[in-house]
N, C-alpha and C positions, 0 to 999 in steps of 0.2 A: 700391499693390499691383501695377497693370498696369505702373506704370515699370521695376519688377526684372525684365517678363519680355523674354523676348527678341522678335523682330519676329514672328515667326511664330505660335507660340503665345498673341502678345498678337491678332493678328489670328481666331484662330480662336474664340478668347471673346469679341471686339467683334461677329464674323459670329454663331457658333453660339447666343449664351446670346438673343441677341433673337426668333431661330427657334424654339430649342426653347421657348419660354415660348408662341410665337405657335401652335406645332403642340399645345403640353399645354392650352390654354387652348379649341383646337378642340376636344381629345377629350375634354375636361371637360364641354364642351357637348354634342356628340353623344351622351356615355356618360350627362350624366343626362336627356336626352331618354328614349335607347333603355331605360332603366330604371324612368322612369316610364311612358312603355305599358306594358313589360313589366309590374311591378308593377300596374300595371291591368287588364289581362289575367286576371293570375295573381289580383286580388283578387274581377272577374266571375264566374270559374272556383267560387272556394271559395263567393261567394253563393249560385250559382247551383243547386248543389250543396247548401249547408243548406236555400235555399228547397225544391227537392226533398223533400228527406230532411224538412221539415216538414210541406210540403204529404199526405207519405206517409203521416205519423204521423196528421195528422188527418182525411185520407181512412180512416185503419184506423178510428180512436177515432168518427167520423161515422157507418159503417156499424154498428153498432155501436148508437148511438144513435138511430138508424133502425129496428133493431129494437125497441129498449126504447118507444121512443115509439109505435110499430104495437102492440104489444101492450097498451100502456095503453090505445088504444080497442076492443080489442076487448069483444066484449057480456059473454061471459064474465067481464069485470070491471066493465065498466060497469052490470052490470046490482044490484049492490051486496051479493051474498047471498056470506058470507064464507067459504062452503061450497064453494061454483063455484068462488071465485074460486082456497083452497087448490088444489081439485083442479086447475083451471089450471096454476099454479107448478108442483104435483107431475107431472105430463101432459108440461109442457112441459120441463122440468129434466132430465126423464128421456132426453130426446132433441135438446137443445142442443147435444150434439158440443164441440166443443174454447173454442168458440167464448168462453162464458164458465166460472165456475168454481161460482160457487151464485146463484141466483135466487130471489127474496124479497120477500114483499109486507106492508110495514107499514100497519096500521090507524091512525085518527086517536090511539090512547092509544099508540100507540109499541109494537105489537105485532109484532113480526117474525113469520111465518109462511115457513121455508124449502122449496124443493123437496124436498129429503129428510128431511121430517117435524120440524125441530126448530126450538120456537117460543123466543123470545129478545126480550128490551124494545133496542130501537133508538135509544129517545126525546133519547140524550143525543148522537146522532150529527148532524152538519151540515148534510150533506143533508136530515137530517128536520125540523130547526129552519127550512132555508129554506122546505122544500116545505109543510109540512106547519101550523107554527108562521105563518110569513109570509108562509103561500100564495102563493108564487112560481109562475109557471105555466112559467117557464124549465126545460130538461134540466140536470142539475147532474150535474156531474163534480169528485170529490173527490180532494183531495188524498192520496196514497200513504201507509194504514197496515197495522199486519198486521190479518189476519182471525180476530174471536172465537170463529169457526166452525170454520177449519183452519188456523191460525196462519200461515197463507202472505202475501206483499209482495202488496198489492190494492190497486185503484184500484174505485171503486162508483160507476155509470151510475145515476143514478135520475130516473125523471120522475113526476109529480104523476098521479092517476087520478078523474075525476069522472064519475059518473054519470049516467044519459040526463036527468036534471033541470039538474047543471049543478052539483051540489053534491060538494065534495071528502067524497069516503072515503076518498083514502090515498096510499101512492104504491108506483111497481112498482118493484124493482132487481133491479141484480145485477153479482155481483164479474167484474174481467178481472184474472189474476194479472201479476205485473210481469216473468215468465219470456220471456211473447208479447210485450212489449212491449219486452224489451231486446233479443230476436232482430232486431227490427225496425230500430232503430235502427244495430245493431251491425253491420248490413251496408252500413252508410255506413262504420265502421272498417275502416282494418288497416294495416300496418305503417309507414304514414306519417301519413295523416288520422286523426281521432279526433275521435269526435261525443258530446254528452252532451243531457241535460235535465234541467229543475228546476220542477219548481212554482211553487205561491204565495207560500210560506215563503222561496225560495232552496235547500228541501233537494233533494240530487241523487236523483232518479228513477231515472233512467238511467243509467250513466257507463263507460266501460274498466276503470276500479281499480272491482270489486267489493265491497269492504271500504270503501268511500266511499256507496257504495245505500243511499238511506234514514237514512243516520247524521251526515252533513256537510254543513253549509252551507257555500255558494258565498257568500253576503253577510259569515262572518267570515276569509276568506281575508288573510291576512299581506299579501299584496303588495295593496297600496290599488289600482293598475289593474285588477287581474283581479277586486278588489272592487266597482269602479266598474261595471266593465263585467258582474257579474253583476246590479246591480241595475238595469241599461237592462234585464235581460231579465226581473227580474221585474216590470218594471212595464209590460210590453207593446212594449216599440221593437223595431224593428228596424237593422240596421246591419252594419257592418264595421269590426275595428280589429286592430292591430297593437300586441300583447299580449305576457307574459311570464305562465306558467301556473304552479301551485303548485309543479310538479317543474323551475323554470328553465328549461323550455324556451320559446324565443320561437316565436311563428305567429301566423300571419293569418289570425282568427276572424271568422265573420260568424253571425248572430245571426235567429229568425224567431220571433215568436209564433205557437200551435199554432193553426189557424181554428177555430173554433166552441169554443175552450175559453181564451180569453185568462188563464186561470191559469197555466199551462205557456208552455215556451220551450224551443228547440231549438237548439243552438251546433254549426258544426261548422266545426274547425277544422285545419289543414297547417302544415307546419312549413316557417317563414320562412325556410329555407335551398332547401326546395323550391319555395315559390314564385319566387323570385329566383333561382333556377339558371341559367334562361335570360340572365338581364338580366349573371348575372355570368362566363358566358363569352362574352357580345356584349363584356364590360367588356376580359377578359383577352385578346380578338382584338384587337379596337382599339387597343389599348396595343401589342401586339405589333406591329400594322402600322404604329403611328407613331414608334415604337423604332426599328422598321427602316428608315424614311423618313428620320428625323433622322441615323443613323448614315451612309447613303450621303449625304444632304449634307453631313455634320463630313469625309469623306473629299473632296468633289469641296473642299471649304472648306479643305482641307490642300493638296492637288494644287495648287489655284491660286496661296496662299499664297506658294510653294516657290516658285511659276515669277517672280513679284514679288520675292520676297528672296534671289535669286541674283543681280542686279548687285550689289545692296549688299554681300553678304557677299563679290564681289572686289571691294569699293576698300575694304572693313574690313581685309581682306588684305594688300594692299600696305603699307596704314600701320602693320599688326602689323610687316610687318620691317623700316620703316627705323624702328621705336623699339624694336624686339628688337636691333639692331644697336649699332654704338660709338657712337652718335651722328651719325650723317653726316649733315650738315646739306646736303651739296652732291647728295642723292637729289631726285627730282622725280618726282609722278604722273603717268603719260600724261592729256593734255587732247584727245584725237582726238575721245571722245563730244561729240555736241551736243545731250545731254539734260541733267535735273538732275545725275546725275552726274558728267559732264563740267566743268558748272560748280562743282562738287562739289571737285573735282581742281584746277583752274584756283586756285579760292581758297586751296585748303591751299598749291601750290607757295607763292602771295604770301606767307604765313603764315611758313612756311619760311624763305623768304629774308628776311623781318623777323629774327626769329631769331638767327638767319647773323650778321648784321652786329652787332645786341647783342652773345652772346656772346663778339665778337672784343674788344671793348671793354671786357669785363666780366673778361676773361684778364689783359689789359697791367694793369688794374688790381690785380688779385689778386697779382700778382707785386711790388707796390712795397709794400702792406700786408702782406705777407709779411717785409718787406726789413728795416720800421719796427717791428714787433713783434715780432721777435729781436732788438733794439736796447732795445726798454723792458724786456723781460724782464730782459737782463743785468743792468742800473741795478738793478734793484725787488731783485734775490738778493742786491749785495753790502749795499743798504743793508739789508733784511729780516736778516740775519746781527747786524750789529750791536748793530741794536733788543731780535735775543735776548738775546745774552749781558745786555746791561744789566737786562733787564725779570728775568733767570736772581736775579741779585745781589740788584735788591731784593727780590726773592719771598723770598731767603731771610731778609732781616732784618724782614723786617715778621713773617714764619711766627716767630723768635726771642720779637719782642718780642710777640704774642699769646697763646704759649706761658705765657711770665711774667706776663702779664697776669691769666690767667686763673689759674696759681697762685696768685696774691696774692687775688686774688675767692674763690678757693675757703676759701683760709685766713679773709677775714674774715668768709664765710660761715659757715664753722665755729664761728669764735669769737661773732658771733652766735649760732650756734641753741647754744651753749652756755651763752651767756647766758639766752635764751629757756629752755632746759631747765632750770636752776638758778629760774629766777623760776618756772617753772610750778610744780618741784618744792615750792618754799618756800613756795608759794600751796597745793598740795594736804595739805602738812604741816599749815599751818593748817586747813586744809577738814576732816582727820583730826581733830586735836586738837577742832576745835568736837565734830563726829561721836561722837567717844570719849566727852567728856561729856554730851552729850546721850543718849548710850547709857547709862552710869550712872544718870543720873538716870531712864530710862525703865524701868532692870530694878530700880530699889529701887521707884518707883512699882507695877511691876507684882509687887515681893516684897508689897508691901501689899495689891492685891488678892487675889492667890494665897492670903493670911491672911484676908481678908474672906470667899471663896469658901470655904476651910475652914470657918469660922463657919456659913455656910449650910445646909452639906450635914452639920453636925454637928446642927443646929435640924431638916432635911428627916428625918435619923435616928429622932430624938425623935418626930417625926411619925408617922413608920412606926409603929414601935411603939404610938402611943398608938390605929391604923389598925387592928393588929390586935388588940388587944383589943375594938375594937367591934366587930368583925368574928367574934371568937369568942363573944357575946352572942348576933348575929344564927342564927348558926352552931345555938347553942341551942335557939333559937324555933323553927327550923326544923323540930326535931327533935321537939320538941315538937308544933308544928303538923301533922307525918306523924304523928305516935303520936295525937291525935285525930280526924285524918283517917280512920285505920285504925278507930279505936273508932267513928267516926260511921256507916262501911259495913258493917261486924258487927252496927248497932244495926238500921241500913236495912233489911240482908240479913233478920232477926229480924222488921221490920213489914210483909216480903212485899210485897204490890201496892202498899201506901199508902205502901212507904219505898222504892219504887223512884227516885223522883225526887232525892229526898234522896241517894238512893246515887251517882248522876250526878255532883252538887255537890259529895260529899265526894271521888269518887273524881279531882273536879277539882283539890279544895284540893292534895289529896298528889301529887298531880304539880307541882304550882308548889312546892308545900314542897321535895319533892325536888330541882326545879333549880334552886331558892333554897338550898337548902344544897350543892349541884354546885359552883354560880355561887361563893359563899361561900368554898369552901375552893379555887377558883380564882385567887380576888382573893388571898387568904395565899399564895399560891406567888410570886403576881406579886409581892406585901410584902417576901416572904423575899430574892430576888432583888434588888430594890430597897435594901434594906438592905445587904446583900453590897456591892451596888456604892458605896455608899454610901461604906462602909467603907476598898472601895481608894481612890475618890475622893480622901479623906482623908489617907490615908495619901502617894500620888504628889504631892498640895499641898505636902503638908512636906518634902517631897524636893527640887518648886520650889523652894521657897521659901531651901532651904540653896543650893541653887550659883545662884541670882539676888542672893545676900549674897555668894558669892565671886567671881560678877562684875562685881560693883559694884568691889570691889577691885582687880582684874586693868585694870579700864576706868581706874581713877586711876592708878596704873604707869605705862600706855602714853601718857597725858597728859603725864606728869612726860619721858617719853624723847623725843615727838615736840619738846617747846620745847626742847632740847637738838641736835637736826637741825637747827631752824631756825635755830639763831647760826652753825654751819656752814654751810650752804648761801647764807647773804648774804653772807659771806668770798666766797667762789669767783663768784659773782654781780659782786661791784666790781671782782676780778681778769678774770674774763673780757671786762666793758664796756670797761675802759684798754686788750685787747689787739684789740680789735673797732676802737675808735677809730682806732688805729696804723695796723694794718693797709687800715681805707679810703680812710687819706692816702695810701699808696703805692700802693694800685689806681689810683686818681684817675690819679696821674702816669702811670703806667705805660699807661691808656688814653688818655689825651694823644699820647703818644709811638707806639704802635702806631697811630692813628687818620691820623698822617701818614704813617708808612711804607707803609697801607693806599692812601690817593690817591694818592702819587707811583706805589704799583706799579697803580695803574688807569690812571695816563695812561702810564704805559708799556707796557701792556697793552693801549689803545689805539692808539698808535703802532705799535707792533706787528703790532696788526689788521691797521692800514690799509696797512703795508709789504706784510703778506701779501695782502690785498687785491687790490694792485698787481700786484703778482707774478701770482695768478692769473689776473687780468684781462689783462694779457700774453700768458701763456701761451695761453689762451682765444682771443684775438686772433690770436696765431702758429697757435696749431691749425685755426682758422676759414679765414685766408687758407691754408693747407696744402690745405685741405678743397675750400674753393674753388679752388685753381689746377688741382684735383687733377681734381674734376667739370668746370669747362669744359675742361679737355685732353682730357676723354673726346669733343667735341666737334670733327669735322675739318670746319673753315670755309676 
């Protein structure tokens, strides 16, 4: 590839391509230095920022439980009387402010008692199972449902209440609506960053998409990363990754469980374009400034280039015109330089006057082969002449005698397949004649059946008939058997309740009677039919039967006519063999005799060749030394 290019060009890809690789290999290096700080940086930032916005969330949700827990010792509860304690809840609910939404104190049976008077069983709720059931003496924070109170999105603070003995009676609550808690979070949002939270379940608490609160879990998320990475946070981790979220966007999430409520978890996360902003116009300056570097040295790598291949390009000059020229061998390059190019010049003269002296050498000769092969040409034309005319002569007696050759072939061709044709003929004559009688005897054979079948369907006739007369018997009984049937349900009908049964039975018979006598005069239709055909049967046999008798006859006839073909066609048979015989004696000779006028006109045809051969190769010769005296004259020695 570098051989085709020229000096300059080839020097600017030996210098520039091992540069630029050494300059792109720098900025490869620097660029993902400065991209991993950066990226570093920008991933602190976003931690730094969830931890925040977690620590916020359970700094709110702490105070909070600070209250709930102060209120469970006060005496007023502790003191165990369920009356105090109502009034309490009512007291205090009444002037809680924003703070929660209903407050409520369950007894050990799962009795809810609310601030604004309305009591409700609890028993089947979680909190009350841990507090209460399992006497947990921990603050419990439940997971986000709505409220059977005010159907609003609630989370429920409750801690366990024991009295100045020591013995549980219950525990205290109360609702915080999920309204304060999404304000909260939501001021970690906006139009780049975007924070959520989830529970214990994985279901979203929190989130920007509204229509996702409370109804979608983060654990069956489609993309397995953002599925992975919600379930580091339900199960308490903390971290940072570099994510793809259900709506395609990629960012760099970092992750905190809530303090003092390890069910919850808090994500907040920036969009991977803006974290790496920085990192990707450090990328796009750097390029640019090494762009720029490489291009002002491909320029100083050309400059200098140019100043190296300007001697060469004048002594490439010089020798462009003494071979643009007539050949002047007696040209000579100045040898003044006492550089390589000098010596450069020094050598071609020597070269040159090598040359020089050949070509003089090479002229005197061309001129005497010149001399000699207008001399053999002449000789090779007048013999090449003669070789024609003779090779002309025999062409045409041998084309004579193949002509006639092949007429004589054809003829005893003929007269074979005439023979052939007459012997096939007189074979399929016989072939006929077997055929024709064999047909005879097959249509008097089959006149005999045709008489036998008659016979049968004259006997199947007689059947019929004898068919329906049992048939018209049954036909009777039938009728008979409905005309009793009839009398047995009129007798029935007569014995009231005791002949009802009986009436069933009869009114079964005369139904079978009557489709016994249906059935009956069915079958006689089919008889009638039967007999008909019977009858043409009959009839079309004996119709066979007459023109199978008159071609039994017509089949002896053509018997009697084909062995009368036969004595003919062996006539013409032994006449065609005598003229087949004849005729392949005279082919014979005839290809004898062409078979020699066909070699003599090959070696004269050869002969021939080789004159013209000559001839050519002469000619060829004369035009070679033409050619040659013609190129070194162009030559001044």
């Amino acid at each position: 590839m570098l051989s085709r290019l020229k000096m300059t060009p080839r020097l600017i890809l030996i210098i520039s391509l091992p540069l630029a690789f050494c300059l792109s290999l720098a900025a490869y290096v620097v660029i993902q230095h400065t991209s991993r700080t950066v990226s570093g940086q920008g991933e602190n930032a976003v931690s730094m920022v969830a931890l925040a916005s977690a620590d916020s969330v359970s700094a709110w949700v702490n105070a909070r439980l600070t209250v709930i827990q102060t209120l469970a010792r006060t005496s007023a509860l502790t003191g165990g009387n369920i009356d105090e304690i109502f009034a309490f809840v009512q007291g205090y609910g009444q002037r809680m402010g924003s703070d929660f939404e209903v407050m409520f104190f369950v007894d050990l049976e799962g009795n809810a008692y609310h601030h604004n008077g309305n009591i409700a069983s609890r028993a089947d709720r979680n909190y009350f199972q841990q507090l209460i059931v399992q006497k947990s003496r921990t603050t419990v924070v439940s997971d986000p449902l709505y409220s059977g109170t005010t159907g609003n999105a609630i989370v429920v603070l409750a801690q366990s209440v024991f009295d100045t003995s020591g013995r549980l009676i219950g525990l205290l609550a109360a609702t915080v609506t999920l309204d304060t808690l999404t304000t909260l979070v939501d001021e970690v949002s906006d139009d780049n960053a975007s924070a959520w939270l989830i529970d214990s379940r994985g279901v979203y608490v929190v989130h920007p998409d509204a229509s996702r609160r409370m109804k979608v879990n983060a654990l069956e998320s489609p993309i397995p990363e953002y599925a992975s990475f919600s379930r580091k946070m339900v199960e308490g981790q903390a971290g940072i990754s570099d994510l793809v979220l259900d709506n395609q966007q990629r960012v760099i999430a970092a992750y905190y469980p809530i303090a003092g409520n390890q069910s919850w978890s808090l994500a907040v996360a920036l969009p991977y374009e803006e974290v790496m902003a920085a990192a990707l116009n450090l990328r796009v300056s750097l390029m640019t400034a090494f762009s720029i570097t490489l291009l002002v040295l491909i320029v100083i790598i050309v400059f200098v280039s140019r100043m190296i291949v300007k001697p060469v390009n004048a002594t490439r000059y010089a020798l462009d015109q003494i071979a643009a020229g007539d050949g002047d061998l007696t040209q000579r390059l100045n040898e003044e330089r006492q550089d390589e190019l000098g010596d450069l010049a020094r050598s071609f003269n020597r070269f040159v006057g090598g040359v020089q002296s050949i070509i003089k050498q090479v002229s005197d000769a061309a001129i005497q082969l010149g001399a000699a092969a207008e001399q053999l040409a002449a000789s090779s034309q007048v013999t090449n002449q003669q070789v024609q005319q003779q090779s002309h002569e025999v062409t045409l007696a041998a084309t004579s005698m193949t002509q006639m050759a092949a007429t004589v072939t054809q003829v005893a061709g003929n007269a074979a397949q005439a023979a052939y044709a007459a012997e096939t003929c007189n074979q399929s004559v016989k072939d006929g004649e077997v055929v024709v009688k064999k047909n005879a005897n097959e249509v008097g054979l089959l006149a005999q059946e045709v008489q036998k079948a008659v016979d049968v369907i004259l006997r199947l006739q007689d059947d019929t008939e004898s068919i329906g007369k049992v048939l018209e018997v049954i036909r009777g009984i039938a009728e008979q058997t409905n005309l009793l049937a009839l009398n047995a349900a009129i007798e029935a009908a007569r014995a009231g309740e005791y002949g009802r049964g009986f009436a069933v039975v009869a009114d079964e018979v005369r139904t079978l009677a009557t489709r016994t006598q249906s059935s009956t005069e069915e079958i006689r239709e089919i008889i009638e039919q039967l007999q008909n055909a019977s009858r043409r049967a009959v009839d079309v046999m004996h119709n066979s039967y007459s023109k199978a008798n008159v071609a039994v006859e017509c089949a002896e006839h053509a018997s009697h006519k084909l062995q009368d073909i036969t004595g003919v066609i062996l006539t013409i048979n032994d006449m065609n063999t005598q003229i087949a015989t004849a005729t392949e004696e005279q082919s014979a000779v005839a290809d004898d005799v062409s078979q020699t006028l066909v070699r003599i006109s090959h070696s004269v045809e050869q002969l021939s060749s080789g004159s013209s051969h000559i001839a050519s190769a002469s000619d060829g010769i004369a035009l070679l030394a033409n050619d040659l005296q013609a190129r070194v004259g162009r030559f001044k020695v």
